[in-house]
matplotlib code that plots the C-alpha trace (Angstrom):
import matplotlib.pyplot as plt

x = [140.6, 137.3, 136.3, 139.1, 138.2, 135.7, 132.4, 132.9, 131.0, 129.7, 130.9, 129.0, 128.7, 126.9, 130.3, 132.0, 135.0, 137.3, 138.8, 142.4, 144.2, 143.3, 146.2, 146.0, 142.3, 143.4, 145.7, 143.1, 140.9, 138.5, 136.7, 138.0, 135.3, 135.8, 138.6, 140.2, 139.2, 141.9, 144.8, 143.5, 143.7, 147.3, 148.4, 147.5, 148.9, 152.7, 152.2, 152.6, 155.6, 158.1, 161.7, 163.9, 166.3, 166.0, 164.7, 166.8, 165.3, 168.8, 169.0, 171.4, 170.8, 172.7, 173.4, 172.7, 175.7, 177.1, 177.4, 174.8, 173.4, 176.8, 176.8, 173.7, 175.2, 178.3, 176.8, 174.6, 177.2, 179.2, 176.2, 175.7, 179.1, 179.5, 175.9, 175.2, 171.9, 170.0, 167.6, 170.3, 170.8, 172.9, 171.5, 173.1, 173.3, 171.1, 168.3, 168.5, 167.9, 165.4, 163.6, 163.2, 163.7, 166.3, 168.5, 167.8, 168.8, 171.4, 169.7, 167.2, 164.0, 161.8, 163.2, 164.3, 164.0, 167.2, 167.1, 169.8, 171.1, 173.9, 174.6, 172.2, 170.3, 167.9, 168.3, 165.6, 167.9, 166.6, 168.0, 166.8, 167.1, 169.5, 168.0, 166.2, 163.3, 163.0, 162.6, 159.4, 160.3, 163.5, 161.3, 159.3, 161.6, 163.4, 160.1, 160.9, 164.0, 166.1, 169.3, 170.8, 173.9, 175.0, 176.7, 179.2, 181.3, 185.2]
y = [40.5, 39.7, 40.7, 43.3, 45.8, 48.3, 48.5, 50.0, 53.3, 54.2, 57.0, 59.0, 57.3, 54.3, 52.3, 51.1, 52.9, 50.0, 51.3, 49.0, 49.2, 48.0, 45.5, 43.8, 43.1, 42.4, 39.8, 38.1, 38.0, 40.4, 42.6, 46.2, 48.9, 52.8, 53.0, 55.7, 58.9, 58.7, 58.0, 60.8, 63.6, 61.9, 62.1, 65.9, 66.3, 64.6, 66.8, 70.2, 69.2, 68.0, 68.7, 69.3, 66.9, 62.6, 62.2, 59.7, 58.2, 57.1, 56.6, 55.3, 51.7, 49.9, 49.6, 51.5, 53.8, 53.1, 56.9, 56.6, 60.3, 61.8, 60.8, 62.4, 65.9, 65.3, 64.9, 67.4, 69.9, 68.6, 68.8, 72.7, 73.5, 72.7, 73.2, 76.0, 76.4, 77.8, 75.0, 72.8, 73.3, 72.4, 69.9, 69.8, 66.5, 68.6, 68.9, 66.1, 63.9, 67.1, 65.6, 66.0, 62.6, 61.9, 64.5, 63.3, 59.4, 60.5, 57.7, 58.7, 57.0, 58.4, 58.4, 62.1, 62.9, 65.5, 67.1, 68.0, 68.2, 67.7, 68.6, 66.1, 64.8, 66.0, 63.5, 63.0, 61.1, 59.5, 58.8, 55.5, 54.5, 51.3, 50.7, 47.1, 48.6, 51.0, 48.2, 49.4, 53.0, 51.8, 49.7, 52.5, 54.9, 52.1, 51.1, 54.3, 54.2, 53.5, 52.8, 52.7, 52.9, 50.2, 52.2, 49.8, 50.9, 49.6]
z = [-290.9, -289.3, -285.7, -285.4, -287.8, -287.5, -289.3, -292.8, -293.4, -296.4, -299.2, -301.0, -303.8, -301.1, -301.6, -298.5, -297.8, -295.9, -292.6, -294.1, -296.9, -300.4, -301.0, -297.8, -298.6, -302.4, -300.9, -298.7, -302.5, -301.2, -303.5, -303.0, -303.4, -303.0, -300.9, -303.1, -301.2, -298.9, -301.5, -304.0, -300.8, -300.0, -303.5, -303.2, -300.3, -301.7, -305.1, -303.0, -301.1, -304.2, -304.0, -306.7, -304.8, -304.5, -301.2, -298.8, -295.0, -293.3, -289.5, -287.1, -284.9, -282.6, -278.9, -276.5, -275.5, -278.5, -280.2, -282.5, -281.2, -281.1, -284.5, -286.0, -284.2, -285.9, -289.9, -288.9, -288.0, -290.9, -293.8, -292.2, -292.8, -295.9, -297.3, -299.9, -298.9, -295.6, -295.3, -293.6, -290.0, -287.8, -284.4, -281.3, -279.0, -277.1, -279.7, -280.5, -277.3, -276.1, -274.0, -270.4, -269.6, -272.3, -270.9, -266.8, -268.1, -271.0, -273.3, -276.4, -275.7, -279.0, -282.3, -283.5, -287.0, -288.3, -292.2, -293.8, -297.8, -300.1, -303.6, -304.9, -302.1, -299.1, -296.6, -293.3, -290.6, -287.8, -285.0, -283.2, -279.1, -278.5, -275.3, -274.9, -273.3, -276.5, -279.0, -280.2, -280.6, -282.7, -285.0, -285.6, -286.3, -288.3, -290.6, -292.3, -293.6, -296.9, -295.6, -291.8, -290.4, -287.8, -284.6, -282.9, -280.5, -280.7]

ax = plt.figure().add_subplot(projection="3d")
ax.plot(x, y, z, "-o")
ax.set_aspect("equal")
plt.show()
């Protein structure tokens, strides 16, 4: 931890509010001091946006070319279809890989994020690249799920 941190500032109450979290420092046995502010305005934040349903982060992973966007359009299209509410609607293959450059190579390079719901659940999908050279972008996308589903093409 030393060296590449910044300098801590200092709160209001002239404690040090820590620019990392509390439990990495807790797990190095460093005192943590004051670094509350930030979780209490979070914590308000997460309050506002409750959902009567469970919440679920799924995504798709695998190789590249493998179907894993044609996928995400398909439960899409199927959770639309059958949803009782409006909040669910329906992506296209299109929307989905939107950008310029995602549509010129026909390969996703970011990861795209799809919402849809079921009877008991609200689901945030993500859809990850399977290129090599978007490793990074996968993991990321892939940090924030529950649950993925492995795209292997037969």
């Amino acid at each position: 931890l030393r060296g590449s941190a910044p300098k801590s500032t200092m709160g209001p109450a002239a404690e040090p509010l820590l620019p990392f979290g509390s439990f990495a420092l807790a797990a190095a046995g460093a005192m943590v001091v004051g670094a509350v502010g930030r979780r209490a305005a979070s914590s308000r934040a997460a309050a506002v946006v409750r959902r009567a349903k469970d919440h679920v982060n799924l995504g798709t992973v695998g190789h590249v070319d493998h179907g894993k966007t044609t996928l995400s359009a398909a439960i899409s299209l199927v959770c639309a279809q059958f949803s009782t509410t409006q909040d669910t609607k329906q992506k296209t293959y299109e929307e989905i890989d939107n950008a310029p450059e995602e549509r010129a190579r026909g390969i996703t390079i970011n990861a795209s994020h799809i919402e849809y719901e079921t009877e008991t659940r609200h689901y945030c999908h993500v859809d990850c690249p399977g290129h090599a050279d978007y490793v990074k972008n996968m993991i990321t996308g892939a940090c924030q799920m529950d649950g993925g589903i492995l795209v292997i093409s037969s």
